[in-house]
N, C-alpha and C positions, 0 to 999 in steps of 0.2 A: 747386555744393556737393552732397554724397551726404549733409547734415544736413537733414533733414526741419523743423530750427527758424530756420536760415539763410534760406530760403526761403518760411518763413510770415514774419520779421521782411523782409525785402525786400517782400515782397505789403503786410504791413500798412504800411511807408511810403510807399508808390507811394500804397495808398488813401488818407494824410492828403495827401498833397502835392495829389490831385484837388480833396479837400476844400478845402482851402487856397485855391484857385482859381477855389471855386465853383462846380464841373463834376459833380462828384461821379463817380462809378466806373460807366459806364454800358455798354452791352451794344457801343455804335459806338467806345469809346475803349479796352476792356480788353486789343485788344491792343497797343495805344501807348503811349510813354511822355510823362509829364506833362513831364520834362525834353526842350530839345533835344539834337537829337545822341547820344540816348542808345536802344540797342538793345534795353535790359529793357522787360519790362512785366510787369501784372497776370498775364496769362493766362503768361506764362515764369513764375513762380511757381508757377502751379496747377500745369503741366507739370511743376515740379522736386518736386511734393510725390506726383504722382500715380508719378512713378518710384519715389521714394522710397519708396513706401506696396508697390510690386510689388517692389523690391530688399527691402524688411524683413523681407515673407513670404516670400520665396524665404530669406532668409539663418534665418529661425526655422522654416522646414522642413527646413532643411539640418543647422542646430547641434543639434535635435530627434532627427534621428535619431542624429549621431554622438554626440551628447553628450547621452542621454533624463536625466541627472540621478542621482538616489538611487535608484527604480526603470525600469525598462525595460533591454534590451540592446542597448547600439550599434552602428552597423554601421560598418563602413571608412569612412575619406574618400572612397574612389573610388565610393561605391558608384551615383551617379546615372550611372555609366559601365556600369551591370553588366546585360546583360541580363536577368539573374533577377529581376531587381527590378520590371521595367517587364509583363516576360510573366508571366505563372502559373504558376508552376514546377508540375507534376505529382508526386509523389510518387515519391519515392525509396527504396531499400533500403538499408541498410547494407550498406557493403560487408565483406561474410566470405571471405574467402579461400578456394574449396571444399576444398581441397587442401595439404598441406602443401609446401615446396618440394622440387625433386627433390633425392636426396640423391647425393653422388658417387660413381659405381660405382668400388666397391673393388677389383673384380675387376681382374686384370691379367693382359694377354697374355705369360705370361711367353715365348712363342715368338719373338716380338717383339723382344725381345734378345737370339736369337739371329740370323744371318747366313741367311737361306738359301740351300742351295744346290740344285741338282739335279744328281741322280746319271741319266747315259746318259741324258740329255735325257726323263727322267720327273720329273714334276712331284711330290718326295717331299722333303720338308723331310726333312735331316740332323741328329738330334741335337748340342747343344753338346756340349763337354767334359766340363762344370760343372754340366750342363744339371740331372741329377736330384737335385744338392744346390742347387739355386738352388729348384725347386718344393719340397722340405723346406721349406727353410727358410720361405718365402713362405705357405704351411699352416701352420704351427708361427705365426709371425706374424697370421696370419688366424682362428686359434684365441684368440690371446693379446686382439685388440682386439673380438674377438665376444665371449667370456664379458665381459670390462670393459662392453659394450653393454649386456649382459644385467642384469650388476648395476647399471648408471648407470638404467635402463627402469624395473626392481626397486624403486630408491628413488622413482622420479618417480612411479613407480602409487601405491607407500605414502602420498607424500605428497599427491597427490591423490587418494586413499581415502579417506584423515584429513578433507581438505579438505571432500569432498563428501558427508562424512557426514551431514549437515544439511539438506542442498540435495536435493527431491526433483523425479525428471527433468521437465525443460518438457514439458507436456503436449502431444501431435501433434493436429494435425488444427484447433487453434482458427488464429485472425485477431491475428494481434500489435497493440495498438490503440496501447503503447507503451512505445517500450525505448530503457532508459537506457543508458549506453556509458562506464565509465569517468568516471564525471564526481566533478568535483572543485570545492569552493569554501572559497576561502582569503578571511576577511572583513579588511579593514585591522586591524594590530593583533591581528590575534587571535593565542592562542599554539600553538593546532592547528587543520586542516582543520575545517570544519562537516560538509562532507560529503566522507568519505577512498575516491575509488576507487571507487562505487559501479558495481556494473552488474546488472540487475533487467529483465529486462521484463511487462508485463500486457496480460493478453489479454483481446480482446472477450468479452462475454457473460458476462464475472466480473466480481466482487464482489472485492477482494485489499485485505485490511488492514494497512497500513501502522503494527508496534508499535514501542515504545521510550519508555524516559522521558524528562521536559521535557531536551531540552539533545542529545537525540539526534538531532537533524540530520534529523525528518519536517518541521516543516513549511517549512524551510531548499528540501527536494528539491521540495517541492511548490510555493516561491515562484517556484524559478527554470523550472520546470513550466510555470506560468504566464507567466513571461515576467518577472517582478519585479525579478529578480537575473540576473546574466549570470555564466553556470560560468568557473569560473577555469581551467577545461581540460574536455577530455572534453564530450559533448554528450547530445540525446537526440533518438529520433525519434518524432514524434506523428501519428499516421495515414500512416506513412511521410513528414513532413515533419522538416526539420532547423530546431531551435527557436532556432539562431543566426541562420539566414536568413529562415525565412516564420514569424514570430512572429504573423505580421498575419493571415495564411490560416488559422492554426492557430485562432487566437480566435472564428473563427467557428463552428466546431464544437466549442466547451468550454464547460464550466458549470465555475462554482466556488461553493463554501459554503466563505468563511473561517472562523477561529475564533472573531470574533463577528461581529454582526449588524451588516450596513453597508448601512442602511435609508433611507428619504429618510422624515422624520417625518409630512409633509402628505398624501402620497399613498396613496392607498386599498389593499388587496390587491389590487384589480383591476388598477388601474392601475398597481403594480408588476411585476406578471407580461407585464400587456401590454405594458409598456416595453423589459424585457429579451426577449421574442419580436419586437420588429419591431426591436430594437439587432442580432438576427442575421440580417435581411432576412425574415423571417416577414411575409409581405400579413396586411392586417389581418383581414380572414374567416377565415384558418388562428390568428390569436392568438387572436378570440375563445373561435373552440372551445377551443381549447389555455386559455384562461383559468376554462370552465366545466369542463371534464375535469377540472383539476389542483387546481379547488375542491373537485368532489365526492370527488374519491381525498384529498385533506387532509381532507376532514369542514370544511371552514369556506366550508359557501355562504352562510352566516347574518352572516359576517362578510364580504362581497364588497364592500360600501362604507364599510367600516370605516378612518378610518386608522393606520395602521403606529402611530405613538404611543400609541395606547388598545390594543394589543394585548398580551396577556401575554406573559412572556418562550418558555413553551413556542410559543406561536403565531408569535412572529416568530422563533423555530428553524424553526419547518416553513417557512415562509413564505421563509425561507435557504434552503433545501434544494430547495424547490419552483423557487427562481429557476434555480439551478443545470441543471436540467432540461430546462427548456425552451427553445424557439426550435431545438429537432433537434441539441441537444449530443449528440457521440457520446462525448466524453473527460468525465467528471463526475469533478471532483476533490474531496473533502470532506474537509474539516478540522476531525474531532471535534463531527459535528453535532447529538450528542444530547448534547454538554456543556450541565449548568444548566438539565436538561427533566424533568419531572415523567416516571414510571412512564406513565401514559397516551398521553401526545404522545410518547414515546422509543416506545413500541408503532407508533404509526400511523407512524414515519419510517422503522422497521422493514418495514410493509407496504410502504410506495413505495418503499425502496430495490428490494423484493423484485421488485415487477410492475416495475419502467420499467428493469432490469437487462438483459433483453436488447436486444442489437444495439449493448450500449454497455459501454466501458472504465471502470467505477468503481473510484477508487482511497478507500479510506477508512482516515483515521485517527482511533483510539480507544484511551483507557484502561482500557472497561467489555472484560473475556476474555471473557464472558458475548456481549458482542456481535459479537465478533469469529468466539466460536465459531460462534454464531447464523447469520451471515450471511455469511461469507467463502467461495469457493472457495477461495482460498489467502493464506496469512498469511507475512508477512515484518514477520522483526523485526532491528531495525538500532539500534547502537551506537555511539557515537562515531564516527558517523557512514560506518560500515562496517556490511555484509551480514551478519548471523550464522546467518542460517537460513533458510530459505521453502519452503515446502510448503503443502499440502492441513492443515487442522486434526486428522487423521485422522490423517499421515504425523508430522507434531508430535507427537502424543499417543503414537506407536507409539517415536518418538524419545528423547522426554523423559520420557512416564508410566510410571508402577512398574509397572502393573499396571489388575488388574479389582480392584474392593471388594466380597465377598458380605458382605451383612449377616445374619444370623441371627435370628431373633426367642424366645427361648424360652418357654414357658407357663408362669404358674403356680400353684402346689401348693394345691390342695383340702384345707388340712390342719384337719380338728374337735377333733382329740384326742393327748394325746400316749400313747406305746406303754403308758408305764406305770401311765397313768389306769385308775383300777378302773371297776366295771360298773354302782357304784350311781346310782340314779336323783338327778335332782336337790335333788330336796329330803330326802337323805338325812342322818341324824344320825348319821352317823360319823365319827368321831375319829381312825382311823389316818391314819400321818403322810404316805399316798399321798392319799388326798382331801382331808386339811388344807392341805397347800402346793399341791393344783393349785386349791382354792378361791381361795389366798390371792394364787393368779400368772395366773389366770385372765384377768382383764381385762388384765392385761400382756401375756400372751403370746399372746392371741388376734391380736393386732394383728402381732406377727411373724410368728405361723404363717400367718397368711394371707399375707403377702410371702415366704412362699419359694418358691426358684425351682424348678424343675423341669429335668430335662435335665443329662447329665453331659456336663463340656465335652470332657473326657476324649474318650471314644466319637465325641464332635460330629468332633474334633479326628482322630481317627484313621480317622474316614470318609471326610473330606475329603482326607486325604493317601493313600488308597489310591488312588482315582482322580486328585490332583495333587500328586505328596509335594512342589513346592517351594513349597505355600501356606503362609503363614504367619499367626497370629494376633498381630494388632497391638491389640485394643483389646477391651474386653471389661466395658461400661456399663451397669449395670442389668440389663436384659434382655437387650440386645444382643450379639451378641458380630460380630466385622469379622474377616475373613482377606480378607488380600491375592495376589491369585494373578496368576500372571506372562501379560503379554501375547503372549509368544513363548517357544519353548525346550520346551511342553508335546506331549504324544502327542496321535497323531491321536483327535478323538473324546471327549478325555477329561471336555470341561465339560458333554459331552450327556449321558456315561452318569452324573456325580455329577450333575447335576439332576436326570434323572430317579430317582435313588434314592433324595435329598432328598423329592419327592416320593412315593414308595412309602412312606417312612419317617418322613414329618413327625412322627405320633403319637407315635410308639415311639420315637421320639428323644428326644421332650418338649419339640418344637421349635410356634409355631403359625405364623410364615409364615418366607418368606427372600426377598431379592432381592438384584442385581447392580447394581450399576453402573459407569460407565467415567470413568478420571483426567479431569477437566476441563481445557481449555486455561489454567486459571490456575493448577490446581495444576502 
């Protein structure tokens, strides 16, 4: 029997019946049986349990892989048939097509239908008949499906203008570390795609923020990234590997920081970093260093024997982030790792991202624009589960921001007196009704004159539009006054020669400083 209980309930009554006899179950009798004529024994037993025990493993290596459950991606039935599986696959490329396919030459011999003949045995083709209203008409034809070309190209450009308005060009000359291809996932039940169509790649030696709000299909792309969820179509490729087939190869050179912390409570910071440096085959003389380095760039050597449970929540974010890193991860995946981190530890995860960025593909996803601006080569933001834009924070900013902000500051007014105050001194006893009401408005209005402002906005206003007439004033607070000036569309030269005239003319304006600034990526 292939029951593994079949066969311990047979051993265990073989051993009463020895008992039974008096004999007991000894090393000379185990493989005999206590009955005559009877072929079983003890030791046929152990035999059926020890197959059984190597059939179980072989069948929960087998159904493992086809069937990993709620996470992991399965692979075919056939697949202990495959030889990719068993050798190392090497890294692959997508395949791009260089070339589009050839298209059918339009051109046509119209000679061809005619007959040739030769005249006096010289080798001169005889015009047709029909011959020169057959080439009209064929021109006239070839006119008619070329301009139609022209306008079918026409819309495809427009439309793809439109399209890639957003989309600023892949940078030349980087290491693609990983690029997504169409990929698509449909969760059971759901009522649309999680993730619709994506195609994205990131390149070594960036930083590429991954935006969009809760329900936009980032950390969806980043599970199945990982290997979590199996794409309902469409793939992606991770160090030129395809994450349908070597999910196992891949693993070895990734870090990942979920969105929260999946910590083992007993074990020290040390012993967490060491753990994940030798889970990537890291000897242990490369983890230790790798465990003193990546204390001192976190600032927590004081906690090196600390455990994970007594650590504050900023500390076991780093300490998330830290894991991700190490063991020679070239693909570093993070998932919102300065969510629920105090101002100081979101700082120092900002240093690490910054120094251990190169040589390696970080994909990061965050809420904070501020950090996105901070630290990104290039920001893509995706919606419902589709692309809507990626570029440089820069090329974003040129896309989607109004403009530049100058601020204005203006001075104000030194005023003692008003025009109509007389000359008398203060302790004077006069009674006309110019010294009696400025007596009587004196402590009131002293407190106003001194708040006024200085600087006609006017002038401010018409300075500024001589060197950029399409700035505009948008605000105009206190003292402050904001024009908005445009980021493109301006004359060469034009914001050098108004600052520097601003400068020439600060006084005289009634201005006492001014500054610029540029749209943020959250505005």
């Amino acid at each position: 029997s292939l029951l593994s209980p079949v066969a311990f309930g047979f051993g265990t009554e073989y051993l009463s019946r020895y008992e039974e006899q008096g004999l007991g179950l000894q090393w000379d009798n185990i493989g005999t049986s206590p009955l005559e004529g009877d072929a079983y024994s003890f030791f046929t037993s152990i035999g059926m349990m020890m197959f059984d025990a190597v059939l179980y493993g072989f069948l929960a290596w087998y159904l493992d892989n086809v069937f990993p459950g709620q996470y992991g991606i399965g692979r075919p039935f056939y697949f202990p048939f495959q030889p990719s599986y068993w050798q190392r696959s090497e890294p692959t490329l997508s395949n791009i097509p260089d070339s589009d396919p050839e298209k059918p030459d339009v051109d046509k011999d119209v000679d061809s239908m005619c007959s040739p003949r030769r005249c006096n045995g010289v080798g001169v083709r005889k015009p047709c008949k029909h011959q020169d209203k057959r080439e009209r008409m064929e021109r006239e034809r070839e006119e008619v499906l070329k301009r139609q070309e022209e306008e079918q190209n026409k819309e495809e450009e427009e439309e793809d203008l439109t399209g890639q308005l957003f989309f600023e060009p892949e940078p030349a000359g980087l290491t693609v570390g990983v690029e997504i291809q169409d990929l698509v996932k449909v969760f059971p039940g759901g009522s649309r795609p999680a993730v619709d169509h994506l195609s994205i790649a990131f390149y070594e030696g960036q930083i590429t923020s991954f935006l969009g709000h809760n329900g936009a299909g980032k950390t969806t792309t980043m599970s199945i990234l990982t290997g979590l969820f199996p794409p309902t179509s469409g793939t992606a490729f991770i160090n030129g590997r395809d994450i349908r087939t070597d999910m196992d190869s891949i693993r070895t050179s990734m870090g990942m920081c979920p969105q929260y912390n999946i910590l083992f409570k007993h074990l020290t910071v040390e012993e967490h970093i060491l753990f994940y440096c030798m889970l990537k085959g890291t000897s242990q003389a490369e983890a230790q260093q790798a465990v003193t380095v990546m204390l001192e760039d976190l600032g927590l050597p004081h906690k090196r024997d600390e455990e994970a449970q007594n650590l504050s929540g900023g500390m076991q974010r780093k300490l998330s982030v830290a894991m991700a890193f190490v063991g020679g991860s070239k693909i570093v995946i993070l998932d919102e790792p300065t969510s629920g981190v105090d101002p100081y530890s979101r700082r120092s995860i900002w240093d690490l991202l910054l120094k251990y960025r190169t040589g390696r593909t970080v994909i990061l996803s965050t809420h904070h624009m501020d950090e996105a601006d901070l630290l990104s080569d290039r920001v893509a933001i995706i919606s419902k589960g589709q692309l809507h834009c990626c570029g440089s924070p820069l090329f974003l900013k040129n896309c989607f921001g109004v403009g530049f902000y100058l601020t204005l500051v203006r001075r104000m007014k030194d005023v003692r007196k008003k025009e109509n105050e007389c000359d008398c001194a203060s302790e004077c006893s006069c009674t006309c009704s110019t010294c009696t009401k400025v007596k009587e408005e004196s402590q009131g209005q002293s407190q106003q004159l001194e708040r006024a402002l200085d600087g006609d906005v006017d002038n401010i206003t018409t300075l500024i539009h001589h060197h950029v007439p399409e700035a505009k004033l948008i605000e105009a607070i206190g003292q402050e006054l904001t024009f908005l000036l445009p980021n493109k569309g301006f004359k060469h030269r034009a914001y050098a020669s108004l600052f520097r005239e601003l400068e020439e003319t600060l006084g005289d304006m009634g201005l006492s400083s001014f500054g610029i600034s540029d749209t943020s990526l959250e505005e």
